[in-house]
C-alpha positions as MATLAB code, in Angstrom:
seq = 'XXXXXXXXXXXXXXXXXXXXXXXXXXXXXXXXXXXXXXXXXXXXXXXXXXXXXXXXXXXXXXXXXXXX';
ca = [
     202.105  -83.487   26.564;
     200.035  -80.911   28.634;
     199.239  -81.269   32.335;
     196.929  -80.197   34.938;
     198.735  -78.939   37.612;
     196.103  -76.288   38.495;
     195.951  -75.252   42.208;
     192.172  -75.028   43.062;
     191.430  -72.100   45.596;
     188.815  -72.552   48.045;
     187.597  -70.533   50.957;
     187.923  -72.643   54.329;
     186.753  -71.933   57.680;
     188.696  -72.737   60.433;
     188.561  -72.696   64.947;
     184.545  -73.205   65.024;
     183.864  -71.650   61.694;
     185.406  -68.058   63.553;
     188.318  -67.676   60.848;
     188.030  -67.545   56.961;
     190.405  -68.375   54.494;
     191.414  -68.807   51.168;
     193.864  -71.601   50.201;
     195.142  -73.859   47.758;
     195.476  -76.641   50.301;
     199.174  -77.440   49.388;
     201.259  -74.267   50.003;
     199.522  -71.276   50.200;
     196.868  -70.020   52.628;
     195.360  -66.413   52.900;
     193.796  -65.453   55.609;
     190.816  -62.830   54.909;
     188.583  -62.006   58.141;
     187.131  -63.039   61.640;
     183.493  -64.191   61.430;
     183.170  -63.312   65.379;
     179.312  -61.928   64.622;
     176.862  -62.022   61.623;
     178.270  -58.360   59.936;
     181.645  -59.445   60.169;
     180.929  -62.857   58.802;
     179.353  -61.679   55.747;
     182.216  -59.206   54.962;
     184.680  -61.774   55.413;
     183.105  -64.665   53.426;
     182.382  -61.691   50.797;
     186.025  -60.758   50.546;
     186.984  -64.361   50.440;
     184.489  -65.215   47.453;
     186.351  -62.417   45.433;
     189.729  -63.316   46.400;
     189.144  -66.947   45.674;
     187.665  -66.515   42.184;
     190.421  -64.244   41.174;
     193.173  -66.367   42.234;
     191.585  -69.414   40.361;
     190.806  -67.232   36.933;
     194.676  -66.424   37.162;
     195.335  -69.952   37.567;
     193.290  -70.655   34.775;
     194.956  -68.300   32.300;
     198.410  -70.506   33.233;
     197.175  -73.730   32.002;
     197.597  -75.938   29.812;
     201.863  -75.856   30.345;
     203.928  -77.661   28.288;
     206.420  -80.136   30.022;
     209.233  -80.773   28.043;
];
């Protein structure tokens, strides 16, 4: 029997959209940048796109797992 325990990471935005990160929204969160003005914004939400699809392709290569 194979399961889907995959943890899903998505970029969230928290205190008025000022503070970006990247979590699995169970255990983990990473936070990646301050989006205080426009420049720093974009870098942030750059770095957090990058970070968030590697994290999920590693997740990826764990699945299926067997459960015995």
């Amino acid at each position: 029997m194979f399961t889907m325990n995959k943890n899903i990471w998505t970029i969230e935005k928290r205190k008025r959209q000022t503070e970006i990160f990247v979590t699995n929204r169970e255990t983990e969160s990473i936070f990646v940048g301050e989006g205080y003005n426009k420049k720093e914004y974009q870098r942030s939400m750059k770095l957090a796109k990058v970070i968030c699809e590697a994290l999920n392709n590693y997740e990826a290569k764990k699945l299926p797992q067997l459960i015995t």
